[in-house]
C-alpha positions, -999 to +999 in steps of 0.1 A: -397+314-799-424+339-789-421+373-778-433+362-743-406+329-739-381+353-757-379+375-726-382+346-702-353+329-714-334+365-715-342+375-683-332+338-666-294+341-686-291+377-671-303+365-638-278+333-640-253+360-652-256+378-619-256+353-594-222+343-613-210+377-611-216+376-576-202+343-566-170+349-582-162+379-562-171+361-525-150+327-537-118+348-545-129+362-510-134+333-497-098+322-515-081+350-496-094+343-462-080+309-464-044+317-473-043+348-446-044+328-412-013+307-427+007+337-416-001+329-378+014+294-383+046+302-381+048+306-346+040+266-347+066+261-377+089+232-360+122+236-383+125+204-403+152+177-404+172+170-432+158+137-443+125+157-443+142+186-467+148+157-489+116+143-490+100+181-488+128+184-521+113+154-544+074+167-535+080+195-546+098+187-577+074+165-587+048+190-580+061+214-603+069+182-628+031+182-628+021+211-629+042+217-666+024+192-676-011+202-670+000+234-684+013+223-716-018+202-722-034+239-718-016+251-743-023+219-769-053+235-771-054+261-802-083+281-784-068+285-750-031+286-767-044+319-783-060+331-754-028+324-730-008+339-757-031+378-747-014+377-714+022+384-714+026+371-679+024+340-691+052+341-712+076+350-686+071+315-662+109+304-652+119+271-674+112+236-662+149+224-663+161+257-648+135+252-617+147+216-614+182+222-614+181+255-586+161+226-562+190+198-569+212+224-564+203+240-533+217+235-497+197+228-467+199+262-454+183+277-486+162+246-486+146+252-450+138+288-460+113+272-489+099+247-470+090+270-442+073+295-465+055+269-483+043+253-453+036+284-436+018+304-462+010+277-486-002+241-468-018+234-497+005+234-526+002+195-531-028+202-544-021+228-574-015+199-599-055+185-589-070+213-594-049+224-626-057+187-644-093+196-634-094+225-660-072+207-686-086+173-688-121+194-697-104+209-726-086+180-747-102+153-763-088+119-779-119+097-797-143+111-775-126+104-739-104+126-714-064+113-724-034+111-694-009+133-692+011+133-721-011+117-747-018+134-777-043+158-778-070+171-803-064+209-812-099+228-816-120+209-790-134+244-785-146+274-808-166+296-794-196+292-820-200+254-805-221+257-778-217+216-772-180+217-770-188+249-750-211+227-724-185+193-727-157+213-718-168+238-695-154+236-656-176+239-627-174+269-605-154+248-578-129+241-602-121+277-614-123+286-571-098+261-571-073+274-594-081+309-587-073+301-548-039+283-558-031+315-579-036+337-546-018+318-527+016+313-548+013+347-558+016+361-521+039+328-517+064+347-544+065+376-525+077+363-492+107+342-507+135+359-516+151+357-551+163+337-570+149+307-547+111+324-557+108+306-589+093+275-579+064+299-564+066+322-599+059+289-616+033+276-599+014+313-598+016+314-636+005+281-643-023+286-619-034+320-631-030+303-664-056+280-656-078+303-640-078+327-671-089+293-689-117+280-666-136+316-668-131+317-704-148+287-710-175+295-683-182+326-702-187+303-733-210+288-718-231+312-701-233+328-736-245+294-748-267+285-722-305+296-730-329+271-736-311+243-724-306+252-689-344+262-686-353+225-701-332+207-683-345+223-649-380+217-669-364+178-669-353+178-635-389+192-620-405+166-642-381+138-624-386+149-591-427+149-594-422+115-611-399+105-579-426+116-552-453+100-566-436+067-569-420+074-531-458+080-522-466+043-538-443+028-525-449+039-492-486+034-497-479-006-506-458-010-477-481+001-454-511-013-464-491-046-459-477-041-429-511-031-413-523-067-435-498-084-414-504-066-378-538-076-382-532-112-386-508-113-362-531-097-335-558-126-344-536-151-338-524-141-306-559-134-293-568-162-302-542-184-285-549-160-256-585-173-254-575-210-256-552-208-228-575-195-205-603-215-210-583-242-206-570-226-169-604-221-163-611-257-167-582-271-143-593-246-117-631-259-119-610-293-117-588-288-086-617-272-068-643-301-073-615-326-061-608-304-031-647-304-020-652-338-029-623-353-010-634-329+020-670-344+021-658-380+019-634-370+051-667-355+070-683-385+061-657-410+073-655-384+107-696-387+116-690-425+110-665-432+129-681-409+160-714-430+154-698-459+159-678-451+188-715-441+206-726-471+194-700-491+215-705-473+243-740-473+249-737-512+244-709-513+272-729-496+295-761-514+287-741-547+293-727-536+322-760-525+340-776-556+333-746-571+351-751-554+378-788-559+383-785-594+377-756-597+404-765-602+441-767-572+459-749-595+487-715-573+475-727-543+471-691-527+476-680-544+449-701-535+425-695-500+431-661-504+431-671-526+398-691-500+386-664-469+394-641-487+373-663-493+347-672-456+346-637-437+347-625-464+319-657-456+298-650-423+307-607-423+297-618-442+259-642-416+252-617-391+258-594-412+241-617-412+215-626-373+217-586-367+211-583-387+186-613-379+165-602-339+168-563-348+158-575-368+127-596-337+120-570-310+126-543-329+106-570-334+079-579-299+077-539-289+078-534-311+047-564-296+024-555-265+036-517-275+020-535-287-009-553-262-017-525-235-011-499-260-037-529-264-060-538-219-061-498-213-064-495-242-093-525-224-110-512-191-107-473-199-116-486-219-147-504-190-156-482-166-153-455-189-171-479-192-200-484-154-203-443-146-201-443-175-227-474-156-254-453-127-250-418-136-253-428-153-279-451-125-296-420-100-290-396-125-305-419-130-338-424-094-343-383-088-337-374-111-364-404-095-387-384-066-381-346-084-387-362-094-422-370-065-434-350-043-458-317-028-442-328+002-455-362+003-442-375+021-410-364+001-378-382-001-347-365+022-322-372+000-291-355-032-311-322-014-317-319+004-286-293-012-260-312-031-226-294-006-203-314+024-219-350+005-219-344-011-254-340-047-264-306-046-283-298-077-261-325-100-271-320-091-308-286-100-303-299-137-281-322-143-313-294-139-343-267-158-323-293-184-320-304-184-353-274-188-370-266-217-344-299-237-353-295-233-388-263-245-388-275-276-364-297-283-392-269-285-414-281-256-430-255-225-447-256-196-435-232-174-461-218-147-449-238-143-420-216-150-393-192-116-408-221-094-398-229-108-365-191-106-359-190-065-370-227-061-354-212-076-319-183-050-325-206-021-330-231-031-295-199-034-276-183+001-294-218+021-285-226+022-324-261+007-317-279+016-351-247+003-366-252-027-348-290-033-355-281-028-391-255-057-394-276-079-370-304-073-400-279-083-425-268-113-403-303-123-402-311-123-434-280-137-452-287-169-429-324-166-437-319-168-472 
């Protein structure tokens, strides 16, 4: 290693070394501030009853049951026996039978006083064996693999010229905080219970100090030990994250280009339909309106013939009627003009007759083209519009189920998933699962375990949990679809 690296790799363990040195400090802080607010419970303490004493009892025995355990597997260990062994504080822990037999022993009176002070100043004591097995398991070894409690375990796992066993053994920060926190508490915890019935808090402060004193050992093993390795593996892990982004950036690049791929067809085919559909309502409105204009010129037609005709007639009548009357003898004279007067006022009432006729048959023919051609304009325009609510209910539908195919952990489309009553169209989603699974099924198709997800994805609309829902209506989709 060159001068250069030399001092690199120096000046990163001191700078590691720091930081350590720093966080150590603010987790035992940390540590403290959690156990001091316990002292404002006991104003909420509710005393317990007695079957809770018992069971608060066999907890607790276990606990310390536990605990022993961990702690001797500690001290299988020739490395962290001798280190243990420095520290006369840990030779002075109470006796597991002796603990046993004070908590078989004691009344309920003595009893309550424990379990108030545990709960009060120490909620978390359940925990000390976890966090104790944490430190131990790191320091045994059995044919390469962490052993249960009580197995037999390899002496020498660690010496502190192996930097592996150093890094295989070695427990994280959050363990030692752990253990270091327990210590705290069951420390103060001894304090506030009188003697002799302190003991079960002595215990578990020893064996918790115990395994504090262990896990910073071993961290200082490995900070020693560190060097090189941890600047190549953050070397590895930089490497893996570039390697990461640019296959994230592929992928993203792939999908998009295809979804764009697929847009595009999808907007050709539409158009296209769009254009066929009007032409073709172009066409039955050129249709309806040469019908209307021919039937109304064969109506004029029929109209002029008919007046014609009716001229016709009368000019013949009167022509007959004049020659009549010049060919008759003017020897009754008062006939003939009583002859004639009739004549006249009934030529005169048909023609009128005729006149009101003529203008009814061309009222009620105007009234009914009129009708037609109103019926005719609103069937145009309500096929129209029924054919454009049909392209797009059925564009809309196409691109929802695009969308219900996709991956479930793809980007969704935040109008789909959204419920109806906010502007989205969670309810249609839901209208095209149900009915896909229904069809398929019609078919005689399976659907797996389809019908499970719609079931959970129903749940979650009617719950509020719409993303939830979308999701399972996705995997609903697709385990039918496949």
């Amino acid at each position: 290693m060159n001068n250069r690296n030399y001092r690199f790799v120096k000046t990163g363990e001191e700078t590691v070394r720091k930081i350590r040195s720093l966080i150590i400090p603010v987790v035992m802080f940390l540590a403290l501030c959690a156990v001091a607010p316990h002292a404002f419970a006991q104003e909420l303490y509710q005393p317990p009853t007695t079957v809770e004493l018992e069971e608060f009892r066999q907890d607790l025995d276990q606990m310390i049951e536990k605990t022993y355990q961990y702690r001797e597997t500690l001290r299988q260990n020739k490395f962290t026996r001798e280190t243990l062994e420095k520290q006369s504080k840990t030779n002075s822990a109470p006796a597991l039978a002796q603990i046993r037999q004070q908590l078989r022993e004691m009344n309920y009176e003595d009893l309550a006083v424990l379990h108030k002070a545990f709960t009060t100043h120490f909620p978390e004591w359940r925990e000390v064996p976890q966090a104790l097995g944490k430190i131990a398991n790191k320091i045994r070894k059995t044919s390469g693999k962490t052993s249960g409690i009580g197995e037999t375990n390899a002496p020498n796992a660690i010496t502190p010229d192996n930097c592996q066993d150093a890094f295989n053994a070695a427990p994280s920060f959050t363990d030692y905080a752990a253990v270091s926190a327990a210590a705290i508490a069951a420390d103060g915890l001894q304090n506030v219970i009188p003697p002799p019935f302190n003991a079960a808090a002595t215990a578990v402060y020893i064996a918790a100090a115990e395994g504090a004193l262990v896990a910073e050992t071993l961290n200082n093993i490995y900070d020693r030990c560190s060097g090189d390795q941890a600047l190549g593996n953050l070397q590895t892990s930089v490497d893996n994250l570039q390697n990461s982004q640019t296959d994230i950036i592929n992928t993203v690049n792939a999908g998009t280009t295809t979804i764009v791929n697929n847009d595009n067809t999808n907007k050709d085919t539409v158009l296209s339909s769009l254009t066929t559909n009007t032409t073709t309502i172009n066409n039955a409105i050129t249709n309806a309106k040469t019908d209307i204009v021919n039937n109304d010129n064969t109506n004029k037609t029929a109209i002029i013939s008919n007046a014609a005709t009716n001229t016709t007639t009368i000019t013949s009548a009167v022509s007959n009627a004049q020659t009549s009357i010049n060919n008759t003898s003017n020897a009754n004279a008062a006939a003939l003009n009583t002859a004639i007067t009739s004549s006249t006022n009934s030529i005169v009432a048909n023609d009128n007759a005729n006149k009101t006729a003529i203008i009814n048959n061309a009222n009620a023919n105007t009234t009914t083209l009129n009708t037609a051609i109103v019926n005719a304009q609103a069937g145009i325009v309500n096929n129209a519009n029924a054919n454009a609510t049909a392209l797009q209910d059925a564009l809309l539908r196409s691109q929802i189920e695009a969308d219900l195919a996709t991956e479930s952990n793809g980007v969704k489309v935040a109008w789909y998933m959204t419920p109806t009553a906010n502007g989205g169209k969670l309810d249609l989603v839901q209208q095209i699962v149900t009915l896909t699974l229904a069809n398929i099924q019609a078919a005689g198709g399976s659907i797996g375990n389809a019908q499970s997800f719609l079931t959970k994805a129903n749940q979650d609309k009617a719950a509020g949990n719409f993303k939830s829902a979308y999701d399972n209506y996705r995997r609903a989709y697709k385990a039918a679809a496949n």
